[in-house]
C-alpha positions as CSV (number, residue, x, y, z in Angstrom):
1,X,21.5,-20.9,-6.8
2,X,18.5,-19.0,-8.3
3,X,19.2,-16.5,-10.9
4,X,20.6,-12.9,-9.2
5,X,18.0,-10.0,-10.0
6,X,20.2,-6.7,-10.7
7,X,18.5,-3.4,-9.0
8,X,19.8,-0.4,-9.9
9,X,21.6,2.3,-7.6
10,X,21.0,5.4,-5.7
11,X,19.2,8.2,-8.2
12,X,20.4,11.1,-6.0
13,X,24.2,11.1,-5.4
14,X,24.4,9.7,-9.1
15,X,22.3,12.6,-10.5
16,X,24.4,15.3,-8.1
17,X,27.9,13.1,-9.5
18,X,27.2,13.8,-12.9
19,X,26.4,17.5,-12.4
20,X,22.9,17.9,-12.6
21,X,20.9,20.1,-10.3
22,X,20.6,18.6,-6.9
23,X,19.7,19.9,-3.2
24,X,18.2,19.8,-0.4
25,X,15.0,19.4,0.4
26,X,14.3,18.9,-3.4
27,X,16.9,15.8,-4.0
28,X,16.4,14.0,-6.8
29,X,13.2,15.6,-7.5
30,X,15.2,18.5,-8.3
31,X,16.9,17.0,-11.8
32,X,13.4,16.3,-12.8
33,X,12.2,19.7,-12.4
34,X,14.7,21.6,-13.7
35,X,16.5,19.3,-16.5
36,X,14.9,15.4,-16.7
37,X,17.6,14.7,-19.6
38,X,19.7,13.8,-16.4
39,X,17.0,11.7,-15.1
40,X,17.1,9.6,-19.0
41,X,20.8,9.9,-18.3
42,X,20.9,8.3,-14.8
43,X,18.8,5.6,-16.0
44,X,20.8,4.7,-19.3
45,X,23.7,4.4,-16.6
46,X,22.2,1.6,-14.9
47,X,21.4,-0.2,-17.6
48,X,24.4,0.2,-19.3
49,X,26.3,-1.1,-16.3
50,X,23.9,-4.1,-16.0
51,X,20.9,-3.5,-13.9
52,X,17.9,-5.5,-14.9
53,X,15.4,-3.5,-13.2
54,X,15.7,0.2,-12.9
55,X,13.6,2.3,-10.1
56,X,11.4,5.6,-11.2
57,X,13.1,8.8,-10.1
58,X,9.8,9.4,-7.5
59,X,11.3,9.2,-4.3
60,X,11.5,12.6,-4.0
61,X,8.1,13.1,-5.6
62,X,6.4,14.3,-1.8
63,X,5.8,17.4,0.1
64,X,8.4,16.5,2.2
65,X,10.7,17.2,-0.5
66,X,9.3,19.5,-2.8
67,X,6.4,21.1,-0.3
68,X,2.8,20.7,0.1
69,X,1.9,23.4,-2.7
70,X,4.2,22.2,-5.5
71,X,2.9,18.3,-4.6
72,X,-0.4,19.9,-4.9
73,X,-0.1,21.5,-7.8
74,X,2.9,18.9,-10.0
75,X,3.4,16.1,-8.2
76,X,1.0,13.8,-10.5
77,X,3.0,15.7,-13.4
78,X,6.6,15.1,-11.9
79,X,5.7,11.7,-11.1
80,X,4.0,10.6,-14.2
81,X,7.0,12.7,-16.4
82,X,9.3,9.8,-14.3
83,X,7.8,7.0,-15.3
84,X,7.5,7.9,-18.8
85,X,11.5,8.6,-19.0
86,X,12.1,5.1,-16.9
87,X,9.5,3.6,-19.0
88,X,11.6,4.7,-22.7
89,X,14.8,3.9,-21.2
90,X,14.2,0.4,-20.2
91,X,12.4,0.3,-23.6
92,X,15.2,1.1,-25.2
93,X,17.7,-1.1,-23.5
94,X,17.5,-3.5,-26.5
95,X,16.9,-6.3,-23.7
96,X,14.8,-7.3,-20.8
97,X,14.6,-4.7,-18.0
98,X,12.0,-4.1,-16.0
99,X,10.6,-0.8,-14.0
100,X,10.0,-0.6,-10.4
101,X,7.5,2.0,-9.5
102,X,9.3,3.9,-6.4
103,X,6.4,4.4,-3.8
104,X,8.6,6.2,-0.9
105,X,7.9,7.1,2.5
106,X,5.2,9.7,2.1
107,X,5.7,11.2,5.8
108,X,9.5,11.6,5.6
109,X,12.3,8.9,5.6
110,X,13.0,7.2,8.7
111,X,10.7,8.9,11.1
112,X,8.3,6.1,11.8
113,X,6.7,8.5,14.1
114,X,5.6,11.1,11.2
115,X,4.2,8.8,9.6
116,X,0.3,9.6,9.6
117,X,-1.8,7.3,7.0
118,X,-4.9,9.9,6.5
119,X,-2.2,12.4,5.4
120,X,-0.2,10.0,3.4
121,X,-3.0,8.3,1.2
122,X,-3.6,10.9,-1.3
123,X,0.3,11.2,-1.4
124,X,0.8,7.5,-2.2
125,X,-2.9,7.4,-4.3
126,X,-1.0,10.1,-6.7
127,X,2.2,8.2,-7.1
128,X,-0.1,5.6,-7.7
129,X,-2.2,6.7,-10.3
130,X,0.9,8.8,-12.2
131,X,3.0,5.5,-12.7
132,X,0.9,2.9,-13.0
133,X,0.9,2.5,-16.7
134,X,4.3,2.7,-16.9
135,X,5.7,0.5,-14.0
136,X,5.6,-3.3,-14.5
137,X,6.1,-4.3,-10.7
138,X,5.8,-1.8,-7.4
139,X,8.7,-1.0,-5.0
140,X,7.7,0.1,-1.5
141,X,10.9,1.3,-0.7
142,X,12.2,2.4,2.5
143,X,9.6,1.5,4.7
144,X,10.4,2.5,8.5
145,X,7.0,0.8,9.6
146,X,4.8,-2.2,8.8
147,X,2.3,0.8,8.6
148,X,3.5,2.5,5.7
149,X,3.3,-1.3,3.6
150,X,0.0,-1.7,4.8
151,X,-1.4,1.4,3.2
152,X,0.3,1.0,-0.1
153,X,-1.5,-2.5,-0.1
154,X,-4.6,-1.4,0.7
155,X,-4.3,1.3,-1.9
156,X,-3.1,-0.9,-4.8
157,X,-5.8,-3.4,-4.1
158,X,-6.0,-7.2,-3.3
159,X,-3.4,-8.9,-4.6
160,X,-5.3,-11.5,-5.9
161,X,-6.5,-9.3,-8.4
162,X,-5.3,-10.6,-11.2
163,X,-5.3,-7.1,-12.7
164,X,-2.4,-6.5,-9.9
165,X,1.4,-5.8,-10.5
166,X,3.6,-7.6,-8.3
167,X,4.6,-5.6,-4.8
168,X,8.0,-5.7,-3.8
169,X,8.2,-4.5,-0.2
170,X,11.6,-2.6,1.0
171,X,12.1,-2.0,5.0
172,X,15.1,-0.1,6.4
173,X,17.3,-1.1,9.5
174,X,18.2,0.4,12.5
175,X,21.9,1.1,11.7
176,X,22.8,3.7,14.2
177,X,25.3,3.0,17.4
178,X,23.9,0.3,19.2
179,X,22.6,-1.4,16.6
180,X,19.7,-4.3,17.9
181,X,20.1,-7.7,17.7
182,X,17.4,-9.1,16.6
183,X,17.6,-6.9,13.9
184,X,14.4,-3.9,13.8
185,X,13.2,-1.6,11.2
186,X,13.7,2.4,12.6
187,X,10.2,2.1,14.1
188,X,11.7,-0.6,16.4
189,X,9.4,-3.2,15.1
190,X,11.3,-6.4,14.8
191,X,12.2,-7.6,11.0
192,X,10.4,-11.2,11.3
193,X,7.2,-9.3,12.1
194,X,7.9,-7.1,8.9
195,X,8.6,-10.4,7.0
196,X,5.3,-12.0,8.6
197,X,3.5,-8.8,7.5
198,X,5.0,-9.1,3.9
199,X,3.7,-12.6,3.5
200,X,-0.1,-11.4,5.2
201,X,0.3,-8.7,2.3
202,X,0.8,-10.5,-0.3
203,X,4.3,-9.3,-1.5
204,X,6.4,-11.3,-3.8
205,X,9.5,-9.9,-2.6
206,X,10.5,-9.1,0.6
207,X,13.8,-6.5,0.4
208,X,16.3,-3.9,3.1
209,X,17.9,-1.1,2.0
210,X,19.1,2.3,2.6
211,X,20.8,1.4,5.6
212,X,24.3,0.0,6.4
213,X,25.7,-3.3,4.6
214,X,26.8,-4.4,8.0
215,X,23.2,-4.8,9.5
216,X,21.6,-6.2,6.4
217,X,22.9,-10.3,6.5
218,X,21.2,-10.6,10.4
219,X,18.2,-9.0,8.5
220,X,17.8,-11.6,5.3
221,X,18.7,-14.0,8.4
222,X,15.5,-13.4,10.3
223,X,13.0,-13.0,6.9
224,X,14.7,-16.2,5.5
225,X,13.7,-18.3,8.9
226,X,10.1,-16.6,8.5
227,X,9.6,-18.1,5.5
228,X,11.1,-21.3,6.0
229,X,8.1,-21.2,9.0
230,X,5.6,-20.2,6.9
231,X,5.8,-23.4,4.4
232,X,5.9,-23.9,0.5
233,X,3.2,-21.1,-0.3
234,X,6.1,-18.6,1.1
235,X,8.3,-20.4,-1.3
236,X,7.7,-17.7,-4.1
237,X,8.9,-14.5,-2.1
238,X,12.1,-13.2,-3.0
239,X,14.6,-11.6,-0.9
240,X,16.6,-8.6,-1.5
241,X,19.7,-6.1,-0.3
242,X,20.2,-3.0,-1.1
243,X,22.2,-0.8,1.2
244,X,23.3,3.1,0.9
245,X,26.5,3.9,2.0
246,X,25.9,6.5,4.1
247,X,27.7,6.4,8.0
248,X,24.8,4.8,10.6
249,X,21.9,7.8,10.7
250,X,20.2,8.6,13.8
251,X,16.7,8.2,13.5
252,X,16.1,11.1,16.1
253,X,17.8,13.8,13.2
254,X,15.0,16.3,13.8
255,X,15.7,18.1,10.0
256,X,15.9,15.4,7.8
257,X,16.3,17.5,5.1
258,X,18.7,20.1,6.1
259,X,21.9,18.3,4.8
260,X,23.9,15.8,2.7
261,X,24.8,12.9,4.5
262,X,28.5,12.0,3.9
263,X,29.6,9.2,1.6
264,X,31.5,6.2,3.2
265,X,35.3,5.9,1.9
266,X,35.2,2.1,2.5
267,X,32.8,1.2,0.4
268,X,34.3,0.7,-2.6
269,X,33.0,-1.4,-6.0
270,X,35.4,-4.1,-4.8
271,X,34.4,-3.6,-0.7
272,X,30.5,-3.7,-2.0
273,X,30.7,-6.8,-3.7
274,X,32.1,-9.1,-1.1
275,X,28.9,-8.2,1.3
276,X,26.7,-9.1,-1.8
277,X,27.9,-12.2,-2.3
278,X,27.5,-12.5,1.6
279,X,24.0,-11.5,1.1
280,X,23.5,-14.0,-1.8
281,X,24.9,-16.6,0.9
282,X,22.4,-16.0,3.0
283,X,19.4,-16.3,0.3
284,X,18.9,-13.0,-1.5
285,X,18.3,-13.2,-5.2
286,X,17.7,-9.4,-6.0
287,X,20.9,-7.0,-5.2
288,X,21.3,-3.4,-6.2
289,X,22.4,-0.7,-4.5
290,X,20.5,2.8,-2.6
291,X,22.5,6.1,-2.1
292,X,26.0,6.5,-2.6
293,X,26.1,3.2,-4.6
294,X,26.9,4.2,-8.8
295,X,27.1,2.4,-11.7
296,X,30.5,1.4,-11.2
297,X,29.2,-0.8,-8.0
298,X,26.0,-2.2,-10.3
299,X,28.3,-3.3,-12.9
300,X,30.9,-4.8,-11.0
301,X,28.1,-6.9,-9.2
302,X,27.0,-7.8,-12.9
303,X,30.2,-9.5,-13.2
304,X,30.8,-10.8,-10.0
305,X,27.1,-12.2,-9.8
C-alpha cells in the first residue's frame, strides 16, 4: 500500500466550534476578517492532530460570500493574509507539511448552473495571484463541473511548465435522494468523464469531497478504472476522499447561503474511520476530511492509517 497523505478538515465548523466569529454568507471568511488568530489556531489544530497538508482558509474568499464590493476591494488582502498564516503554521510544525492553495468554486457551491467562466476568472486570477508564493501545491476544491477545473488550468498555465505547482483537482457528488449510479458530480456530468478531464489537465491528483461518505467508494471506483484505461502515464495521479458530514444537500437549494447545514450524529471519529479505510481499499492515498469533520476525526485517521 502507498503511503496515506493526511488532508486536513473542514475550516468553517472547526473555526465556529472553537468560538470564533462565524456566519452566514461570510463563513470562514468571517474569522479572517474580524480575528485571523483563529485562522493560525485552526491550522495548528490540524497539524497537531496529524494532518500533513493543511488547506488556506480561502474558500470563502468570493463575492459569493463576502459580496462583490468587499472582493473588490479585500479579497487579494484576505486571501494573501491566508496564505501567509497557513504558510507560518506549516512552517512551524517542526516537520513536513505542506499547503494546499484552496481555489473554490468562484460562482457559488454546488450550482453548476451559476457557474459563468468570464465572471469567475478575475475571481480565481486573484486567489491566484494572492497565494501563490505561499502555497506549495493547488487544490481545486469542490468542483460541481468539469468547467470550473478547466478555467483554473487554463489560468495557472500549462502544466508542463516546469515553473508549475502541482494541481490537485476535487469534484463533489451528487449525494441527495436518489443518488445516481454511475456516480455524477452535481452538474450531472458522470465522474469517469471528470477523471478523463483530470488526466487531459494535467492533475496529479484526482480527489471528492464535500459530499456524503456513502457516495464517495462508487466514486474512487469509476476514477480508479479510468486510470487503469488510460495506461502507466496515469500511473502518477493520486486519488483522494474527503467527505463533509452534512445530511445529502439538494443541489436545487435556491439560497445557498441563507443557513447552516446540520451536522450528522453518525459520523463519529470511530464511524469516519471505517469508510476511510474503505476508501483506502479501494485506492485512495490522500484522506482528510471537509465540513463537520474536526481534528478529533484527522487524528484518529493518523493512527488508524
Amino acid at each position: 500500500m502507498s503511503r496515506i497523505t493526511l488532508l486536513d478538515g473542514g475550516m468553517g465548523r472547526e473555526l465556529k466550534r472553537m468560538g470564533a466569529p462565524f456566519r452566514q454568507p461570510e463563513w470562514s471568511a468571517l474569522a479572517l476578517i474580524e480575528a485571523p488568530e483563529y485562522v493560525t489556531r485552526a491550522h495548528e489544530s490540524y497539524i497537531r492532530a496529524g494532518a500533513d497538508v493543511i488547506t488556506t482558509n480561502t474558500y470563502a474568499v468570493v463575492p459569493f460570500h463576502i459580496g462583490a464590493e468587499r472582493f473588490q476591494a479585500e479579497g487579494f488582502r484576505l486571501a494573501e493574509l491566508a496564505g501567509r498564516l497557513a504558510r507560518a503554521a506549516a512552517d512551524r510544525a517542526g516537520r513536513a507539511v505542506m499547503v494546499a492553495g484552496s481555489l473554490p468554486p468562484p460562482c457559488g457551491s454546488y450550482r453548476a448552473e451559476w457557474f459563468d467562466a468570464a465572471q469567475a476568472r478575475p475571481i480565481v486570477q486573484t486567489l491566484i495571484d494572492a497565494l501563490s508564493s505561499h502555497v506549495d501545491c493547488w487544490l481545486a476544491e469542490t468542483l460541481s463541473c468539469i468547467a470550473e477545473a478547466e478555467l483554473v488550468r487554463e489560468l495557472l498555465g500549462p502544466a508542463s511548465d516546469a515553473r508549475a505547482k502541482p494541481l490537485w483537482l476535487s469534484f463533489t457528488i451528487e449525494d441527495a435522494a436518489g443518488r445516481a449510479s454511475p456516480p455524477r458530480l452535481r452538474s450531472g456530468e458522470p465522474v469517469n468523464e471528470a477523471a478523463a478531464a483530470a488526466l487531459r489537465l494535467g492533475a496529479t491528483a484526482l480527489l471528492f469531497n464535500c459530499s456524503q461518505p456513502e457516495v464517495m467508494g462508487a466514486a474512487v471506483d469509476e476514477a480508479r478504472e479510468v486510470l487503469r484505461q488510460a495506461g502507466p502515464g496515469a500511473a502518477a495521479v493520486r486519488l483522494g476522499v474527503y467527505a463533509n458530514a452534512f445530511p445529502p444537500v439538494d443541489a436545487d437549494v435556491a439560497e445557498a447561503n441563507a443557513e447552516l447545514s446540520e451536522i450528522r450524529a453518525d459520523l463519529s471519529p470511530a464511524a469516519y474511520g471505517g469508510w476511510a479505510r474503505d476508501w483506502v481499499a479501494r485506492g485512495a492515498s490522500i484522506i482528510g476530511g471537509c465540513c463537520g469533520i474536526g481534528p478529533e476525526h484527522i487524528a484518529l485517521l493518523r493512527a488508524a492509517l
